[in-house]
N, C-alpha and C positions, 0 to 999 in steps of 0.2 A: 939266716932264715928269721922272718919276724913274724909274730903274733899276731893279728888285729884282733881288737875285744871292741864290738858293735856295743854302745850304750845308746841304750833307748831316748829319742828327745824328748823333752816335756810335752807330757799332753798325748804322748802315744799310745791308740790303744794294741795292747797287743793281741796281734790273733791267730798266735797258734797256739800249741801247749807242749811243753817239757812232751821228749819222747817216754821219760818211764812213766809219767802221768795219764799220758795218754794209754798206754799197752795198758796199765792200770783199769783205766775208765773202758778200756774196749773188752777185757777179760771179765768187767765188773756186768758191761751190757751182754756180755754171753751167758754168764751164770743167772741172769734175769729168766734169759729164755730157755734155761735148761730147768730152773725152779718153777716157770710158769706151770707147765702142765701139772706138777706136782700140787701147788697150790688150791687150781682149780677141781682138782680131784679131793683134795681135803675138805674146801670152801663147799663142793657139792657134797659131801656126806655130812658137813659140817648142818646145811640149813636142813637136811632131809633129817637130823636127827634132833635139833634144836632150833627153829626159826627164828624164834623171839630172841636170842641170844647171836646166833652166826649172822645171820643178816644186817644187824650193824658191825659186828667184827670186819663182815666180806667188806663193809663199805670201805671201812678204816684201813685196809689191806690194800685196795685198790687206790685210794687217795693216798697213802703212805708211798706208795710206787710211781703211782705218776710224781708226785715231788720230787723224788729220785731219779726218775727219768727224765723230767720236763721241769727243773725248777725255773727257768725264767718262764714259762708258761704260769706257771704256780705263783711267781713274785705277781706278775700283771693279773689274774682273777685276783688275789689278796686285795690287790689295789682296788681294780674295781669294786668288790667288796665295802672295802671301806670308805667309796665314795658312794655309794647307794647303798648302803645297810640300813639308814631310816628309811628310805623311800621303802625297800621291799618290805620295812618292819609294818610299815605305814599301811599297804598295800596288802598282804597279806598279814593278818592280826594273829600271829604265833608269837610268840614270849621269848620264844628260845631262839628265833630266827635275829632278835637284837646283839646275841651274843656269836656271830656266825665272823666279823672280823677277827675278835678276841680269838676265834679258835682256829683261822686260817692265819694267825700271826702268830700264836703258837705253833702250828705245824711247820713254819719259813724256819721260828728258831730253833727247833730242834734238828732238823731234817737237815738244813742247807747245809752250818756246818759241820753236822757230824758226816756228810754225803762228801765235805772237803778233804776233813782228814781222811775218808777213807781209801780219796785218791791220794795219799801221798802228799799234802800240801798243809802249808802252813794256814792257819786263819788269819784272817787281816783283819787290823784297826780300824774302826770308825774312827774319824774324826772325833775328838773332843770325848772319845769311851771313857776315858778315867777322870775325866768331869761329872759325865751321866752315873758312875759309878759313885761317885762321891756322892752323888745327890743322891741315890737309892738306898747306899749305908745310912745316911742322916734321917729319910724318913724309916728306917726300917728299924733303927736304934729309940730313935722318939717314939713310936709307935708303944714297943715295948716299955719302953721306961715310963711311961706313960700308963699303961695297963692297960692298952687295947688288946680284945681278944684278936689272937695268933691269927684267924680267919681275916679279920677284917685288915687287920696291917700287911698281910700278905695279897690279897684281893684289890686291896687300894693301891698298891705298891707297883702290881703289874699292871694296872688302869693306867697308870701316871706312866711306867715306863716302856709300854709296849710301843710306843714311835722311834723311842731310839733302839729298843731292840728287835724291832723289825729291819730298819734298816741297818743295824749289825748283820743280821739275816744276808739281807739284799747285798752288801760284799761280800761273801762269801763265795757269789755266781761269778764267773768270767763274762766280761759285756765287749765283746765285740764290737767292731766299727757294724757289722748287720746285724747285730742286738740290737745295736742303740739305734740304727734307723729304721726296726722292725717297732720297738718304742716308742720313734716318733710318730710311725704310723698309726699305731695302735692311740696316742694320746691326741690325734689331728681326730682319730674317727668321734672317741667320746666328746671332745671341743664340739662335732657339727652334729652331732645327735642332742646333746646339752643345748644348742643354740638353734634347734629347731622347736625343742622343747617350750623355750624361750619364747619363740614365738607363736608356738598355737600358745601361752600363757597370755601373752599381748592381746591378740586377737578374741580370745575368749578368758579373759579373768575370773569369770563368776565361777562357769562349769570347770576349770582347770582348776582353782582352788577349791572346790569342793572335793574333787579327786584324791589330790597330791597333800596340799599346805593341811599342817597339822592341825589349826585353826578352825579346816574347811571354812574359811569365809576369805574374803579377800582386806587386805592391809592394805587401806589410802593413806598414801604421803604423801602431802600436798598435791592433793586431788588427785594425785596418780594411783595406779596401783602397783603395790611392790610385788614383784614378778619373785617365783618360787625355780620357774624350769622345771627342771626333772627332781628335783627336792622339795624337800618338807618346809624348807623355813627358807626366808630370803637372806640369812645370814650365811646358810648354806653354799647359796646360788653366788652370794657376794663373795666367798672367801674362794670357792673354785674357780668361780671365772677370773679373777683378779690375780690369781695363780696360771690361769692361764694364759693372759695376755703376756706375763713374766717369759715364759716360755716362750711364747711364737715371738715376741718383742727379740730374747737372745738370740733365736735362731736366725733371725732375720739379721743381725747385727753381727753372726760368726758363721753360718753356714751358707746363708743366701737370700736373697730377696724373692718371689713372686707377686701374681695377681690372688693365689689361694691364701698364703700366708696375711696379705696386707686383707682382704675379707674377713680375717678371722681376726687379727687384731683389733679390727671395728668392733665386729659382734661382742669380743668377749668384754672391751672396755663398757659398749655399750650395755651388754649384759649385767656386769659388775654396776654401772652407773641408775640402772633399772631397779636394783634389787634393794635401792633406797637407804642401803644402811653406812650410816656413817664411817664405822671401823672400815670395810672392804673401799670405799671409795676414798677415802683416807691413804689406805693402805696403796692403791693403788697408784693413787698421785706422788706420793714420796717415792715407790718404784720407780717412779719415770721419771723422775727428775736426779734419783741416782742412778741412772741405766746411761742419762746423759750426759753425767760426771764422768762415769766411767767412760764410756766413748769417747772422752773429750770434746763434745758435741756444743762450742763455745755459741755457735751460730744461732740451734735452736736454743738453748736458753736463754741469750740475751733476747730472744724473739717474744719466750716466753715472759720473762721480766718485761715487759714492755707493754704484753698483753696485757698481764696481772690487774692495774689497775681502770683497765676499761669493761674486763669482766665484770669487776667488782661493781665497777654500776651498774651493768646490764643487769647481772644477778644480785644484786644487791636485797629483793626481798627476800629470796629465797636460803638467801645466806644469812640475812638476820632472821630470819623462823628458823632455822638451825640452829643459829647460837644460840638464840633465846631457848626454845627446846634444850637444848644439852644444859645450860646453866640453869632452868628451871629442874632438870633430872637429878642433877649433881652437885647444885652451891647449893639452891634454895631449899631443895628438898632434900637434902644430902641426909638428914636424919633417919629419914626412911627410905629414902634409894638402897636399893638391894648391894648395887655392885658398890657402893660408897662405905658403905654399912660391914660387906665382907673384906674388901681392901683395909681400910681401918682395922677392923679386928684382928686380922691377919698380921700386920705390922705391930699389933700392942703384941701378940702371942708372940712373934720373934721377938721381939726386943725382954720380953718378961722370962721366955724361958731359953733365953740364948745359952749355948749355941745350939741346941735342938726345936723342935717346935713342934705341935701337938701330935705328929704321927701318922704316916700313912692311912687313910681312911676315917681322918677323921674333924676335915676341915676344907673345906669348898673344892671338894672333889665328888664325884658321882657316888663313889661307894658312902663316904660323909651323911651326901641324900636319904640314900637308899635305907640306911641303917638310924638314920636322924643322931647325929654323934652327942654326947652328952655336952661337947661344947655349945650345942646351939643352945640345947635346956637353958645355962647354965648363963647364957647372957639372952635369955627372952627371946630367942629370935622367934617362936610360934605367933607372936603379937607382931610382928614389921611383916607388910604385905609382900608375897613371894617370896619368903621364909616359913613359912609353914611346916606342919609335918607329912600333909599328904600330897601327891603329886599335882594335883590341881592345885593347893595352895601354897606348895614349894618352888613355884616354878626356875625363880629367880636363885637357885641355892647353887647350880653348876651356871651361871652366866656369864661368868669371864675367868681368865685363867690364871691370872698370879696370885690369889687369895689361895688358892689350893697349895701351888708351890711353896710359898712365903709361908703360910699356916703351919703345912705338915711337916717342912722339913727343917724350916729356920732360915736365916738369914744367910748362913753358911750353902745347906743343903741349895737355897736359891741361886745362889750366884754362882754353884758349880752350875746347875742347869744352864745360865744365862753364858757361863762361860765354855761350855758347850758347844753352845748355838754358835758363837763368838770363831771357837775350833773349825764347826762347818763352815763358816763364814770364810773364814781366812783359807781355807786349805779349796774351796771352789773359787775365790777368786785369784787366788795363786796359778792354778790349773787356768786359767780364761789368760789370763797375762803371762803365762810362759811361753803361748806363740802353741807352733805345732797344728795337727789334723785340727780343722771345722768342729767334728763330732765332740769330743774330748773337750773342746773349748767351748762350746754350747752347753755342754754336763754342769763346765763349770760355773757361767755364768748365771747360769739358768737358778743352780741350787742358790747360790749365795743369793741372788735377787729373790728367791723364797723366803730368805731368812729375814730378808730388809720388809718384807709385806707381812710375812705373817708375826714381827715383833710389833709392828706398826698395829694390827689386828688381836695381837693377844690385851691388848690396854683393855678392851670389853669381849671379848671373845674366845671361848676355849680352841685353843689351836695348833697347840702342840700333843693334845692326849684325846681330841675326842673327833670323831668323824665328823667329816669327810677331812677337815685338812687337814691333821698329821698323815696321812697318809702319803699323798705327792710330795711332803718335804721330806720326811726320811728316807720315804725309797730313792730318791734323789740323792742324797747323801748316803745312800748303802753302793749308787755305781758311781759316786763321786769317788768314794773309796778306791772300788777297784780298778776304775781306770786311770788313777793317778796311783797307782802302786807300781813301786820301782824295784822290784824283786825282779834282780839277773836273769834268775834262773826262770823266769814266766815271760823272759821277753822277745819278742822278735824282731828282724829285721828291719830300722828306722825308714817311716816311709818319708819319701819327698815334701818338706812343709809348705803348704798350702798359703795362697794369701789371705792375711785375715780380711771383713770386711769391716769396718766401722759405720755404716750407718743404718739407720732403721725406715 
């Protein structure tokens, strides 16, 4: 008599669950509905005897539960959250409505896995966790040794690492092959609500940016106007669509082709190419030319090298007003350029107080901002334009993201983050190249090609900590996680591997 022991192929997702898990989870959804009536009976005496008090408890109760009942519902509002949390800040002028991600990526990490362990299950690794943890000891050690108040290094701390612990969060859910294509669906819908946005913005700039763009006025780039979409700023619109071409680009290249798909990779490149900002079209050009790589796609790139220098005359103005522009930003004016000014300083503070560095919240990070850190006093920056101390004249103090890193946590604390990135990187394109189901290989392509755009996009853009794009990169690498987890006891029956497709 012999054994067979099924091991799962690379890239499978699995979609059933351990039977004591499940008895678990089904025992768990009965005690829901045996507690409900109880609750509501409470929740109702509760507001008829205190209102101002039970009526945000009853909310807290009721969002605590759906998490636990519906967390992949919960992971996708966080997200959308986090990709329109200025727009609605923008739109409805409440204070408290800016900090509405921070508290719905608090609720992912506490909820999801403690809702894990209580089925019975192990937590699973992010990629690259004991990087991002190294990074958060270094600012959390600096902070203190430092003598920032306990407030501010703690506040600053979860600023900086609420992306990767969200999508810690984000593995702790099971993602299903009808997860991940309820996902797709879910991420094709905001794509073509975004890119209609897009275009009543085209068609009408003036009244659109008076709406939406924070400015309210509209931003001419070479005589154009920089398109906002359904966002506040064209940095916005550039870093999401350019994220999403990544996406429909992998899909197309592992799961399938269309007429819908190939529509959307127009708009969102063209979207990204509209919204005029250097870093996002940047970003998005070096995606596509390593999306090619990796496809082995020798045909179009030789196509493209071929191109290369006939564009360059056509565009040739357009590309010298860029360069000139950026070298007027950053060589000539480098003494007063914002983002030149806090990269330098950031780099003297690693190297001066190695291996620490000034400490969570207290060096080109929002909280930094917010609280005007005595580093800036301390090298003038109230005198260098968009440095300032109030929000109008600070504007440039969170404008790009490695001065905050590099600043607060050191040299050290940087390159666990970078080596982090590095971890996602490697563990979703491992998952794309092991073969196996479409889905799983799309998870994995998809993530690492976020990592390739938005490192391309951090050089002047905050992108890992601040809305909207850390949002779609860690939750990406929270189901990169889980569906490249190879735990026995979570797996099922290897389905038939599918043929890959290689081209776009």
């Amino acid at each position: 008599m012999s054994i067979r022991v099924h091991r799962p192929l690379p890239g499978v997702v699995r979609t059933t669950t351990p039977r004591s898990a499940l008895s678990r989870a089904t025992s768990g959804s009965m005690w829901l509905w045996v507690a409900w009536p109880v609750l509501v009976a409470g929740a109702g005496a509760g507001v008829a005897a205190r209102p101002e008090i039970a009526v945000p408890a009853l909310v807290g109760v009721v969002v605590l539960a759906g998490a636990v009942a519906l967390p992949r519902t919960t992971v996708g509002l966080t997200l959308l959250v986090i990709l329109f949390v200025r727009t609605l800040e923008h739109l409805v002028p409440i204070s408290a409505l800016g900090y509405l991600d921070e508290g719905l990526v608090v609720l992912c990490v506490v909820v999801l896995p403690l809702r894990r362990l209580v089925l019975g299950l192990r937590l699973r690794w992010l990629p690259g966790l004991g990087f991002f943890a190294v990074f958060a000891v270094f600012g959390l050690v600096s902070g203190f040794v430092a003598g920032a108040a306990a407030s501010t290094v703690l506040v600053g701390g979860f600023l900086l690492c609420k992306g990767w612990l969200f999508g810690w969060a984000v593995a702790q859910v099971d993602w299903a092959e009808r997860h991940l294509r309820t996902a797709a669906r879910f991420g094709a819908g905001v794509i073509v609500v975004s890119l209609v946005a897009v275009a009543a913005n085209l068609v009408a700039p003036g009244p659109w940016s008076a709406l939406l763009a924070n400015r309210a006025s509209v931003d001419v780039r070479f005589g154009l106007p920089s398109l906002v979409g359904p966002f506040v700023h064209p940095l916005d619109l550039g870093a999401v669509m350019a994220a999403a071409a990544v996406a429909v680009l992998a899909w197309r290249a592992t799961v399938g082709r269309s007429a819908f798909t190939f529509v959307l990779v127009v708009g969102t490149c063209a979207a990204t190419l509209l919204s005029f900002r250097r870093t996002a079209i940047a970003g998005l050009l070096v995606v596509l030319a390593w999306l090619r790589l990796q496809l082995r796609d020798v045909r179009a790139l030789l196509v493209a090298a071929a191109a290369a220098p006939l564009l360059a005359v056509l565009l040739a103005g357009p590309l010298t007003a860029v360069v000139g522009l950026t070298y007027d930003d950053y060589v000539v004016g480098g003494d007063s350029a914002a983002r030149t000014v806090l990269t330098e300083d950031a780099a003297t503070l690693a190297v001066e107080r190695f291996p620490l560095g000034a400490g969570f919240g207290r060096f080109g990070s929002e909280t930094a901002a917010a609280t005007y850190s005595p580093e800036y006093v301390a090298r003038n920056y109230p005198a260098i334009y968009g440095l300032g101390t109030t929000e109008k004249t600070g504007q440039f103090l969170t404008d790009t993201q490695w001065p905050a890193l590099l600043g607060e946590t050191g040299l050290v604390g940087a390159a666990a983050f970078l080596a982090g990135l590095v971890a996602v990187y490697r563990r979703g394109r491992a998952l794309w190249r092991a073969g196996g189901r479409p889905l799983p290989r799309w998870v994995g392509l998809t993530t690492a090609g976020l990592v390739v755009v938005s490192l391309v996009e951090s050089v002047a853009t905050v992108v890992f900590t601040g809305p909207p794009a850390y949002g779609p990169l860690f939750a990406l690498a929270g189901v990169l996680a889980a569906v490249s987890d190879r735990a026995p006891a979570e797996s099922a029956e290897p389905e038939p591997e599918a043929e890959p497709v290689h081209t776009i």
